[in-house]
C-alpha positions in Angstrom: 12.7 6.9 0.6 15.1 7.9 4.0 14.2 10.2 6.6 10.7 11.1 5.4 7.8 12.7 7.7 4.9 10.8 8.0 2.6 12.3 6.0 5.4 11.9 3.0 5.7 8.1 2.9 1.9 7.8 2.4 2.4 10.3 0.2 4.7 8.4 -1.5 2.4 5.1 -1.1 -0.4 7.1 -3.1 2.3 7.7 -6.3 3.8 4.4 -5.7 7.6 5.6 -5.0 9.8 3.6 -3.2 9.7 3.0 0.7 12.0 1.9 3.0 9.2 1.3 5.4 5.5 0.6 4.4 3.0 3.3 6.0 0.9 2.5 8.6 -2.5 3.3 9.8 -5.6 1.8 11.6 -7.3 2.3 9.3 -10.2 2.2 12.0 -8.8 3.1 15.0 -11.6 5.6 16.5 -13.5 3.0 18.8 -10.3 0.8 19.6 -8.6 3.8 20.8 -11.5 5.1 22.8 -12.3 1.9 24.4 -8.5 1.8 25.5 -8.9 4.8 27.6 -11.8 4.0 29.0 -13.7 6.7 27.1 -17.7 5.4 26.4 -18.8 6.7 23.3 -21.4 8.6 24.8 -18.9 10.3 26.9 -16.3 11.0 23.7 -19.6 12.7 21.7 -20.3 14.7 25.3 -16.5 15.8 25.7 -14.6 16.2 22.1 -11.2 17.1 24.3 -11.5 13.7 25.9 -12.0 11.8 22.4 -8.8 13.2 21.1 -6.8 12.6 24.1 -7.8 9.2 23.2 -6.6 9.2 19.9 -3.2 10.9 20.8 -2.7 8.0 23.5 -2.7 5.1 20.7 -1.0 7.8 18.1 2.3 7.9 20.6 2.3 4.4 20.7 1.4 3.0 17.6 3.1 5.8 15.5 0.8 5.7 12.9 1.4 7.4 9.4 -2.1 8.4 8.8 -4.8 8.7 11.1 -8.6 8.8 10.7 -9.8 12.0 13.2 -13.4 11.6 12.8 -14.8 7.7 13.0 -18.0 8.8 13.4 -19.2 7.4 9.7 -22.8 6.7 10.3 -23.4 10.4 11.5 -25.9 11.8 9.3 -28.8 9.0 11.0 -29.9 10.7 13.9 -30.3 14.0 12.0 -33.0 12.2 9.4 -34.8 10.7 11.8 -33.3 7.4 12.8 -33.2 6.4 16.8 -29.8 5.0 17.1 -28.2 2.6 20.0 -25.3 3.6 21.5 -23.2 1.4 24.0 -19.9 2.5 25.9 -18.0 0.6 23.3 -17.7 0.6 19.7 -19.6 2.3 17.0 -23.5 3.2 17.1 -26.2 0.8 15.4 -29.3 1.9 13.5 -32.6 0.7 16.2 -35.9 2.3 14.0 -35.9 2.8 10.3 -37.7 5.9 8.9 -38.2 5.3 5.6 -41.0 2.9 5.1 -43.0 4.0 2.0 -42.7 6.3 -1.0 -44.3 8.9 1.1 -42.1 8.7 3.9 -39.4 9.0 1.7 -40.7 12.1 0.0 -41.4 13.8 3.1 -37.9 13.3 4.3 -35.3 16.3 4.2 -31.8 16.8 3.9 -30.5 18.0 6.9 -28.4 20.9 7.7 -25.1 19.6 9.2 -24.3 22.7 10.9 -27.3 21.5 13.1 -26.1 18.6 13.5 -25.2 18.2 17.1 -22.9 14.9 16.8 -21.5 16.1 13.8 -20.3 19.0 14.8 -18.8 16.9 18.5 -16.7 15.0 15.9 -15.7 18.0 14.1 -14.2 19.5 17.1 -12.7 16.0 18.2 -11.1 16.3 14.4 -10.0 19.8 14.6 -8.1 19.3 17.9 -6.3 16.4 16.7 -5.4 18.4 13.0 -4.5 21.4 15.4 -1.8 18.8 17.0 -0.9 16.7 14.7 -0.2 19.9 12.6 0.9 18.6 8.3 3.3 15.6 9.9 1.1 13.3 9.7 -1.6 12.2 6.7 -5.6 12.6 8.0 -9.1 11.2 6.8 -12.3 11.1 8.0 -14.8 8.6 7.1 -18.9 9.0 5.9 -20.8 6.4 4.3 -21.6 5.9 1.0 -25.0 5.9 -0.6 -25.9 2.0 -0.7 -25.7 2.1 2.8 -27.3 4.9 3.9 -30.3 4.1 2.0 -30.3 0.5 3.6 -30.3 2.3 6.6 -32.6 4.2 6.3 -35.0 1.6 5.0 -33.7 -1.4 6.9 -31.2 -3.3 5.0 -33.2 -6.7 4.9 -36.4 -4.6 3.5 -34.3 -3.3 0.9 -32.5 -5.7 -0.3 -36.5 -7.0 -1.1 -37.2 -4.0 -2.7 -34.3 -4.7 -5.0 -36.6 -7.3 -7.0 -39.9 -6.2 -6.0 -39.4 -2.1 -6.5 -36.2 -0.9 -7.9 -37.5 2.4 -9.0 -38.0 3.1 -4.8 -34.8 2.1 -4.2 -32.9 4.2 -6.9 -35.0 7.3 -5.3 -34.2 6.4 -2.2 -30.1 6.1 -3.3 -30.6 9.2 -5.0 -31.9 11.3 -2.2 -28.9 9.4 0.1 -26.8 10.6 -2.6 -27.5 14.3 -2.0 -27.3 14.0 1.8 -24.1 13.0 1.6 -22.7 15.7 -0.7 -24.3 18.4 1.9 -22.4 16.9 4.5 -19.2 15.8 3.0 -19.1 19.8 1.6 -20.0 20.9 5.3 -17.0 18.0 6.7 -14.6 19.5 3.7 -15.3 22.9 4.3 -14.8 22.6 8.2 -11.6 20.1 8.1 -7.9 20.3 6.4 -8.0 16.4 5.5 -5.9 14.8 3.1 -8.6 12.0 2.7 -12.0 10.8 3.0 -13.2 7.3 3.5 -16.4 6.4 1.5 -17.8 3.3 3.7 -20.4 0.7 2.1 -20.7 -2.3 4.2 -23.7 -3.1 3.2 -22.7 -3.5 -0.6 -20.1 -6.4 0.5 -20.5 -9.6 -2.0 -21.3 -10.9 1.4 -24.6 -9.4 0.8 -25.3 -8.2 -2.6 -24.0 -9.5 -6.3 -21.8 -7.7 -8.2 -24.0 -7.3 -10.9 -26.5 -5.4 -8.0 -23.4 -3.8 -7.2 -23.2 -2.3 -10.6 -26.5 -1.3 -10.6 -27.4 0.2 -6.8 -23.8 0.9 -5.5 -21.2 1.8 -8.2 -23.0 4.6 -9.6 -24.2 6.5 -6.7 -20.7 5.9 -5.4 -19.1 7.5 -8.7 -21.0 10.1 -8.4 -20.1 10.9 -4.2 -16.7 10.6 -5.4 -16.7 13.2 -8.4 -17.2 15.6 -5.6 -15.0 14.3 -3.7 -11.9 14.2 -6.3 -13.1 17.9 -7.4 -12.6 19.0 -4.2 -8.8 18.0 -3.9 -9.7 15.1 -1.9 -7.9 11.6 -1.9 -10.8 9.0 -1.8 -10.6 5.9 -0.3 -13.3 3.1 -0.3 -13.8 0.5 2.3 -16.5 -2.7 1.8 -16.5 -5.4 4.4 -15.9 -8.7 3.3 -15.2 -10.1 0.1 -15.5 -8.0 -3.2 -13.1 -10.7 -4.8 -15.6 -10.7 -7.9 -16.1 -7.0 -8.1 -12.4 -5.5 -8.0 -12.8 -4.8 -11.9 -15.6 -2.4 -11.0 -14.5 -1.0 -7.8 -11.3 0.4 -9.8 -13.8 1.8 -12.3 -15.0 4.6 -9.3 -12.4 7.6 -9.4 -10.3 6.7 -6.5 -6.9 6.4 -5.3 -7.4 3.9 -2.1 -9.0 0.4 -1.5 -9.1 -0.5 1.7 -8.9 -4.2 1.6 -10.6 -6.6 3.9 -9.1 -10.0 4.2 -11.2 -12.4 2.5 -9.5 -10.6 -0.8 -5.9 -11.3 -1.4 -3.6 -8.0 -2.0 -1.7 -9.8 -4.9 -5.0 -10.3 -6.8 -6.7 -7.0 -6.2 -3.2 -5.7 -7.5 -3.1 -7.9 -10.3 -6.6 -6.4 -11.1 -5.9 -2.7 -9.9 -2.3 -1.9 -11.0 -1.1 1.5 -10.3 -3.8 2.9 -10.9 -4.9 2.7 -6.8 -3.1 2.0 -3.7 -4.2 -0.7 -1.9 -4.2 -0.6 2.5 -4.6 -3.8 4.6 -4.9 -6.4 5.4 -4.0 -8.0 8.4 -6.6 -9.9 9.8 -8.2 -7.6 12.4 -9.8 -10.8 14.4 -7.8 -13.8 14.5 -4.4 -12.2 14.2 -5.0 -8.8 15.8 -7.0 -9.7 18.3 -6.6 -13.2 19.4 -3.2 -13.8 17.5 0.3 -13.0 19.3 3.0 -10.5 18.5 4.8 -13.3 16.3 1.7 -14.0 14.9 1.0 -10.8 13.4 5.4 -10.3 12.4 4.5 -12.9 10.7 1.1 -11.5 8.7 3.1 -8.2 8.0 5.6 -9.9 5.9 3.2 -11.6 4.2 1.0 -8.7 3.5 4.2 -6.5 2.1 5.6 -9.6 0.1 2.4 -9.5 -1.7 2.8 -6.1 -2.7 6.2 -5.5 -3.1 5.7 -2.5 -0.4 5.0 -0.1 -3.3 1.4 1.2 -3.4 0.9 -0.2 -0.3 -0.4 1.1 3.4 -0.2 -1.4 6.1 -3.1 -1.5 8.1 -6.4 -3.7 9.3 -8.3 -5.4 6.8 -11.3 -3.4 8.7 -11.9 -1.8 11.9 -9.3 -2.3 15.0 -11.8 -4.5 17.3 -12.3 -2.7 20.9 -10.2 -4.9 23.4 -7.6 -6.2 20.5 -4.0 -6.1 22.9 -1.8 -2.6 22.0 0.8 -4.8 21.7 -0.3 -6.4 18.7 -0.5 -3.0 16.9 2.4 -1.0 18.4 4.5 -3.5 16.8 3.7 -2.6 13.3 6.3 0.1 13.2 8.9 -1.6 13.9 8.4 -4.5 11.2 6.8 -2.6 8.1 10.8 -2.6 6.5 10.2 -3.6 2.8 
């Protein structure tokens, strides 16, 4: 596929035609790229014109295909209650948990986004980089999914007790996460011409949780996210951290048409397991390659990484987030050396 825009060669990636080059993308580039131009976090929620700037800077480099415009994915905390820390660089972490009983849980409310004042600072980051970017190139924005909101909420170590000592808790609290995100992801939809959205779930990496808890507390809540998603014309993509090796079977169970990778899982398995039925993005490996690696280091990961695909169904990118400090050079160069 010659002379394509952008936005056609992932395009082309999601109905697994022919390249000549692989797309590209971050996936994660929000906090790298922000860190790059010395924008803080705080200062890129304060100043939405500033954010994108930041984004546009990498974007002219890097030349990515798709690019995630709002990296904000742990947005709905503040908003229910949570006290969150945020540093100059990289993304936000959970500091107080508000959910610490059955009662705290039903007195909890689902928020209304358009209140949401650091929702709405990444909505105007988004719409400024949609309003440039124009239908060249492909755009998602990322959320979590239910499993871990509700652990974040709770306190993922608390939870994961609760697991085996209240499981009826935790399916109320996964429900109620549920529904939070479906207000917001119709408020994100509704505000935002995206081609995608990234359903996040760290927390339900094999790292942490067995599949068969997977099947149980994650998959389902996720399926259900994602029928919304899907009925809303949306591409979904799913990222979890880490190794889902033994869960790949049910992942491609959840209606959606990209799987993020991370590296502990080869791409020549997962396709084995996913076929064309999902298009697979990663994995270079975002910390010893990317960010301590060298130019020939990561030439030489690319190749790898499309060989194992055959470059169809396939979008080059990190096995998870860029890292803040990892050298532009070790990214620019994926545009020139994505030839299938």
């Amino acid at each position: 596929m010659s002379d394509s825009t952008h936005k056609e060669k992932v395009l082309a990636a999601l109905n697994f035609e022919p390249v000549d080059s692989v797309p590209i993308c971050g996936p994660f580039q929000g906090y790298w790229a922000l860190e790059y131009s010395n924008v803080s976090v705080q200062k890129s929620f304060d100043n939405p014109a500033l954010a994108a700037e930041a984004q546009l800077k990498v974007l002219e480099k890097c030349d990515f295909d798709a690019l995630e415009v709002l990296w904000d994915w742990q947005t709905p905390l503040p908003a229910l209650g949570c006290e969150v820390n945020i540093t100059d660089v990289g993304g936000p972490s959970t500091r107080t948990h508000v959910v610490s009983d059955a009662s705290s849980l039903e007195a909890l409310e689902i928020p209304d986004p358009s209140q949401d004042k650091r929702l709405k600072s990444g909505i105007e980051t988004a719409a400024k980089l949609i309003d440039v970017i124009g239908d060249e190139r492909y755009t998602y924005y990322d959320l979590m999914a239910p499993f871990t909101l509700a652990g974040e909420l709770r306190g993922v170590e608390v939870m994961m007790l609760d697991l085996y000592t209240d499981p009826d808790f935790v399916k109320e609290l996964l429900s109620f996460s549920t529904e939070t995100l479906k207000v917001y992801n119709k408020y994100l939809m509704d505000s935002l011409d995206v081609g995608g959205v990234f359903m996040c779930d760290p927390t339900a990496s094999g790292n942490l949780i067995s599949k068969t808890t997977f099947e149980t507390y994650s998959q389902p809540y996720m399926t259900d996210l994602s029928g919304t998603l899907k009925a809303a014309g949306r591409d979904v993509m799913i990222h979890i951290c880490g190794d889902v090796s033994d869960r790949v079977e049910s992942i491609v169970e959840i209606p959606h048409d990209v799987l993020s990778v991370d590296l502990p899982v080869g791409l020549a398995a997962a396709r084995k397991v996913m076929g064309e039925k999902v298009t697979l993005l990663g994995n270079l490996d975002v910390a010893n390659t990317l960010f301590n690696g060298t130019p020939d280091d990561v030439r030489a990961q690319i190749r790898t990484c499309i060989e194992s695909t055959g470059g169809v169904g396939h979008i080059l990118a990190g096995g998870c987030d860029i890292a803040p400090g990892t050298p532009m050079e070790n990214v620019e160069i994926w545009k020139d050396n994505a030839n299938v």
